[in-house]
C-alpha positions in Angstrom: 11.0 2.2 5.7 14.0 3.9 6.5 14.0 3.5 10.0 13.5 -0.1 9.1 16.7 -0.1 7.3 18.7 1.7 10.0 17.2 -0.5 13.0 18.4 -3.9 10.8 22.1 -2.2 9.3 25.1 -4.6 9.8 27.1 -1.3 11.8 24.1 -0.7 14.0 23.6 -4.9 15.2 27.5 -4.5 15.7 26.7 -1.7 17.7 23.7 -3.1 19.6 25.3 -6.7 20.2 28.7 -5.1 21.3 27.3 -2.7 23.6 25.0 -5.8 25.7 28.0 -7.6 25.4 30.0 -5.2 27.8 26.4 -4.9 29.9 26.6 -8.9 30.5 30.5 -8.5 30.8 30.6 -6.0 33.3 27.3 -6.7 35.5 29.0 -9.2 37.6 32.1 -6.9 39.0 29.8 -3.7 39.1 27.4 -6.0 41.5 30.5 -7.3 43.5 31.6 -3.5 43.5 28.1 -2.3 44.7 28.6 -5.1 47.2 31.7 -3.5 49.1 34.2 -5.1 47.1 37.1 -3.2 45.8 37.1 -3.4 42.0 40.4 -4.1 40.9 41.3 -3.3 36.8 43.7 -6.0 36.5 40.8 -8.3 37.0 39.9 -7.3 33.4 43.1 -8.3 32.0 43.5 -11.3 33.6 44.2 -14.0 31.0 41.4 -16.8 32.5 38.4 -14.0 32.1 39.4 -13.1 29.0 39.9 -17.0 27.5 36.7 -17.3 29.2 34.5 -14.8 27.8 36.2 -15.4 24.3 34.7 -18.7 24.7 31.3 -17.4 25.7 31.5 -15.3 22.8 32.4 -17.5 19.7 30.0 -20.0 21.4 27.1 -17.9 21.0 27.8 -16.6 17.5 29.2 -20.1 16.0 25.9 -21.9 17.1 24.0 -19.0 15.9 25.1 -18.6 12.6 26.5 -21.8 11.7 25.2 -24.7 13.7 21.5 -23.6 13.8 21.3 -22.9 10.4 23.9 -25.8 9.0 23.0 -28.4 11.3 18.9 -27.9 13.3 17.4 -26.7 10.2 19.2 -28.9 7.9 19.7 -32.2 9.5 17.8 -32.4 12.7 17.4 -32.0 16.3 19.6 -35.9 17.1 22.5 -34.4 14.9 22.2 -31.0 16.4 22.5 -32.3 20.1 25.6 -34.0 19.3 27.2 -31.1 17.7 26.5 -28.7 21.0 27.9 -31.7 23.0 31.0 -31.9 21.1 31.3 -28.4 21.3 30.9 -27.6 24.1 32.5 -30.7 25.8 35.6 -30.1 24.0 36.0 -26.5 24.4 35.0 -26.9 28.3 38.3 -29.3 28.7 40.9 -27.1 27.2 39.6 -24.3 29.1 39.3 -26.5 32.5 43.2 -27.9 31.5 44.5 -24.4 30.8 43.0 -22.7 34.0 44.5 -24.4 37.1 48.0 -23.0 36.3 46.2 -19.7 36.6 44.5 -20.5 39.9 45.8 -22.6 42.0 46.1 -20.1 44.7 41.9 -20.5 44.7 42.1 -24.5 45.7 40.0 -25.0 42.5 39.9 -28.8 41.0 39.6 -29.8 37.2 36.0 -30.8 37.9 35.0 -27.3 39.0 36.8 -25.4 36.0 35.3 -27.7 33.7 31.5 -27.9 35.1 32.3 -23.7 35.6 32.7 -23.8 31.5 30.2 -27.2 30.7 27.1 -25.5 32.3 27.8 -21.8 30.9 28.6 -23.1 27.5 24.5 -25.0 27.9 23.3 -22.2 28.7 24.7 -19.7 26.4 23.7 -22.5 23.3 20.1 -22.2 24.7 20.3 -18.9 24.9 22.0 -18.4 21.2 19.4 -21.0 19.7 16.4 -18.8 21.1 18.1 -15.7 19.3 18.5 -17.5 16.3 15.3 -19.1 15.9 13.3 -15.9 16.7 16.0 -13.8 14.5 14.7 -16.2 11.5 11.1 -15.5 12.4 11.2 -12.5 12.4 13.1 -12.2 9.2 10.5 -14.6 8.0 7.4 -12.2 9.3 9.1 -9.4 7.6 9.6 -10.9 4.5 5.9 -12.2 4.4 5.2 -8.5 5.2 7.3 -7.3 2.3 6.0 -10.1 -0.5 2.3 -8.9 1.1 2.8 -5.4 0.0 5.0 -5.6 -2.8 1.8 -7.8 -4.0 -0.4 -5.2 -3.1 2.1 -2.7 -4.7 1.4 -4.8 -7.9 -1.9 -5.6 -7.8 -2.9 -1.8 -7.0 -0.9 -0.7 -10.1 -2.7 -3.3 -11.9 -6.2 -2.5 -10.8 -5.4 0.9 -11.6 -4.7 0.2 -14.7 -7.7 -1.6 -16.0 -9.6 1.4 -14.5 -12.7 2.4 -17.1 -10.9 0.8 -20.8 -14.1 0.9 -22.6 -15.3 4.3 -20.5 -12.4 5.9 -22.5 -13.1 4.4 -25.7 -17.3 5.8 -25.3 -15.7 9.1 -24.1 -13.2 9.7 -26.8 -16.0 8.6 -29.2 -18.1 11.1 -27.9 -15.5 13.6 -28.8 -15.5 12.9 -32.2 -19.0 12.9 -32.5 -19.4 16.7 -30.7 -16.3 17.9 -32.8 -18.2 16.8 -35.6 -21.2 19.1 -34.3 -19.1 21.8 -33.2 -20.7 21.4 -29.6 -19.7 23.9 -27.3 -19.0 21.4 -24.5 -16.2 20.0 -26.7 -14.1 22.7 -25.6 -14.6 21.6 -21.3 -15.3 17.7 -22.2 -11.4 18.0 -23.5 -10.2 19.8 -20.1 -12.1 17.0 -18.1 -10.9 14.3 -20.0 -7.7 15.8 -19.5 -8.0 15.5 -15.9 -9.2 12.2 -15.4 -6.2 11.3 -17.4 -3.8 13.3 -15.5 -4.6 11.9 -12.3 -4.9 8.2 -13.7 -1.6 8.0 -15.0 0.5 10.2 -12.8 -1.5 11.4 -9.8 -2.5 7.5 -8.8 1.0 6.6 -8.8 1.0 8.0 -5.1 0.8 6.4 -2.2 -2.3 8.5 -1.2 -3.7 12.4 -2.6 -6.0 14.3 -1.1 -9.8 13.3 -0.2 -10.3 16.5 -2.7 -8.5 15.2 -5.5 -10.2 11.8 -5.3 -13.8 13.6 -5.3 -12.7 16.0 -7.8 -11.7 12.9 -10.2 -15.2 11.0 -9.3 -17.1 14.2 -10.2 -15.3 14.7 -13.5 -15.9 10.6 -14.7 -19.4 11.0 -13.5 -19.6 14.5 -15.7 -18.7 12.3 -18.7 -20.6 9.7 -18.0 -23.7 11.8 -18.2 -22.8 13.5 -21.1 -22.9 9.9 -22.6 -26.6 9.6 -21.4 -28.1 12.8 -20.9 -31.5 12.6 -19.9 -31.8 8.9 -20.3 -30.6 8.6 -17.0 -32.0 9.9 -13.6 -29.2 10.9 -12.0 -29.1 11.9 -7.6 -25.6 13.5 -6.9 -24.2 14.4 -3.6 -20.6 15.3 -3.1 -19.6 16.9 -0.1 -16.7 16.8 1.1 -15.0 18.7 4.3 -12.1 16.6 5.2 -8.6 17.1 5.0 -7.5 13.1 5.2 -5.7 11.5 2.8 -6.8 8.7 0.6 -5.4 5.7 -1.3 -6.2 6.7 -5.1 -8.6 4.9 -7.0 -10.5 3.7 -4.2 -13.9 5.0 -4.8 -14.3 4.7 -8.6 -14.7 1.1 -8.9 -18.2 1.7 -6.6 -19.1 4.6 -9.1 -17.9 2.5 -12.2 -19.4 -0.6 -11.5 -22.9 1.4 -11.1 -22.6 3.0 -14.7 -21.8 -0.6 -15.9 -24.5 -2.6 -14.3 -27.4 0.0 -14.2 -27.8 1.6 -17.1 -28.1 -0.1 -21.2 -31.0 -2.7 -21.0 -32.9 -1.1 -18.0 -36.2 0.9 -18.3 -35.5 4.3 -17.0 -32.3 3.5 -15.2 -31.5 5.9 -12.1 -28.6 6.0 -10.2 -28.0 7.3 -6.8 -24.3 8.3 -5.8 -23.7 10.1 -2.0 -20.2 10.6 -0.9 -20.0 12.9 2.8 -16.6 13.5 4.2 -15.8 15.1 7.4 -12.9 15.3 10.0 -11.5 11.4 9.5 -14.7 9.8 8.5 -15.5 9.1 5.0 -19.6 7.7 4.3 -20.1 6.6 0.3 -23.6 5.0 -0.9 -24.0 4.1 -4.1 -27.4 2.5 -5.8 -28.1 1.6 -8.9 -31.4 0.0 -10.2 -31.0 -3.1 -12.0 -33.4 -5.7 -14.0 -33.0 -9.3 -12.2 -34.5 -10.9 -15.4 -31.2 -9.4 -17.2 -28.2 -12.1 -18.1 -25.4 -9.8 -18.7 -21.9 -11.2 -20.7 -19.2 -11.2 -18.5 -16.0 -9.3 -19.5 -12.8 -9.7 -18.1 -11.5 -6.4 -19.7 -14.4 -3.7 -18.0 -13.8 -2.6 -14.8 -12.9 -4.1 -11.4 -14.9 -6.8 -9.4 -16.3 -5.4 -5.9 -14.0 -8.8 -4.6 -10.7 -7.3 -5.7 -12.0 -3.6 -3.6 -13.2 -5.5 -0.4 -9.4 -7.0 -0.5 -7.8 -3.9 -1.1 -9.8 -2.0 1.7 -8.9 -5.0 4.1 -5.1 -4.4 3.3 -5.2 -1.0 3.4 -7.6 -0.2 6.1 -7.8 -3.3 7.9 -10.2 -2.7 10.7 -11.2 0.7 10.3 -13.9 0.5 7.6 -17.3 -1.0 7.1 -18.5 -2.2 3.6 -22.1 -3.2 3.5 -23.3 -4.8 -0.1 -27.0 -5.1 -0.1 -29.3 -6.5 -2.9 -33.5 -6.0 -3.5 -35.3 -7.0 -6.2 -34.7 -4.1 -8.3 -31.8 -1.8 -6.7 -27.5 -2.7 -5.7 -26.8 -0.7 -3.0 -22.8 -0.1 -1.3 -22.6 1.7 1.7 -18.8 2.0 2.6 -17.5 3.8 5.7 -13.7 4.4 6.7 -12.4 5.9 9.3 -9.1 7.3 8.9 -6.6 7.5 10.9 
């Protein structure tokens, strides 16, 4: 971003156009110096080259900045066209009338000063119009870009945010209930609850954490979800995780969450399966749940995050470097997800 900033800075396009300015300036005597000719520094100074390239100049920037934008984009192409011939027309004769004086030693006529200033002013508009018009674009592109992830920005922090409400609620009511018995797991329930808070309201905040710290917070929510369950659900676990890649926070947990929500309540003997491998920049979770088809479950806005609003924020984030495969049997929801990072 902040190579961004220096690359678009008002003092470094001064710098940038001045510096092609001299290149343009200066090519034609350094080729007729090259070419044997002696290169004088008076020609520099002379009054005809400097009116002349003035000309070139304020040409350039005046339909760049003012008759692009004031006149092509706002009126149309007809109006445009008779601006640049106006222009260009009119400043072409005062230079052609004020030259001869200068020149006359050079046999030079009024029509060769003023087609030598008509047909560079042409080409210096096209030339200036071209710079304009892909200037804007690209403004435009980067614009698009920065709406695109300042969206994502938002819609991240909102996702995050709607992480698991009623998860919390069942966990903090489980609490209660085991302060009431004076459970021994009170005491670590309250350290891991802890945690997942911790890294939910600060940790996520970062543009990505450690592949560690995202297992370690999917291994404490799945410790409390069991705690909620016990032996009422069958329960495969395997979290191994070797790589030292960094991850986008809160990826992985709406996967996890949405198997909690979907396969366990109504279902005889609910099992869920839950396999997350990591190794030098590749990432493999599966998730499976079992799930009754004859089951009509009520919709609610408030729990959890729809698998569409994940498959968008992998193809922002990771474009074309992961696979998500969402597959659906009579009884079982499986996710596979693979990313590569890199």
């Amino acid at each position: 971003m902040k190579s961004k900033r220096f690359a678009s800075s008002v003092p470094v396009a001064v710098l940038i156009h001045s510096i092609t300015w001299v290149c343009i300036f200066a090519f034609a005597p350094i080729i007729r110096y090259v070419a044997g000719d002696k290169l004088d520094v008076s020609f520099f100074l002379n009054t005809f080259y400097i009116v002349f390239h003035t000309y070139i100049i304020g040409l350039f920037y005046l339909n760049a900045y003012l008759l692009v934008p004031a006149v092509l984009y706002k009126r149309n192409v007809t109006w445009y066209i008779l601006a640049v011939l106006c222009l260009v027309s009119g400043a072409g004769a005062l230079i052609s009338l004020a030259s001869p004086p200068l020149h006359m030693h050079r046999h030079h006529h009024y029509a060769d000063f003023f087609l030598g200033s008509f047909l560079p002013g042409f080409f210096v508009v096209a030339i200036s119009t071209s710079y304009r018009i892909i200037l804007d674009r690209i403004r435009t592109e980067q614009e698009r870009s920065d709406r695109e992830n300042e969206n994502l920005k938002t819609e991240l922090s909102f996702l995050r945010s709607q992480v698991s409400p009623h998860f919390m609620f069942n966990v903090l009511n489980n609490t209660v209930s085991l302060a009431r018995k004076k459970s021994e797991i009170l005491e670590p329930t309250l350290i891991k609850l802890s945690h997942l808070m911790r890294y939910m309201l600060y940790e996520s905040d970062e543009e990505k954490v450690p592949l560690e710290r995202e297992a370690e917070y999917l291994r404490n929510y799945i410790d409390l979800q069991m705690q909620r369950f016990g032996t009422e659900l069958k329960l495969n676990l395997e979290i191994n995780n070797s790589s030292r890649d960094d991850i986008e926070p809160m990826l992985l947990i709406p996967f996890v969450e949405n198997a909690f929500k979907h396969g366990t309540g109504m279902i005889k003997t609910p099992e869920i399966s839950i396999r997350l491998l990591t190794w030098d920049h590749e990432l493999h979770l599966q998730v499976s749940n079992k799930y009754d088809p004859a089951s009509k479950e009520e919709k609610d806005k408030n729990s959890g995050i729809g698998l569409k609003n994940v498959e968008r924020r992998l193809k922002l984030l990771y474009a074309n470097h992961y696979t998500l495969q969402i597959e659906k049997t009579d009884t079982m929801f499986n996710v596979i997800l693979k990313i590569t990072f890199q």
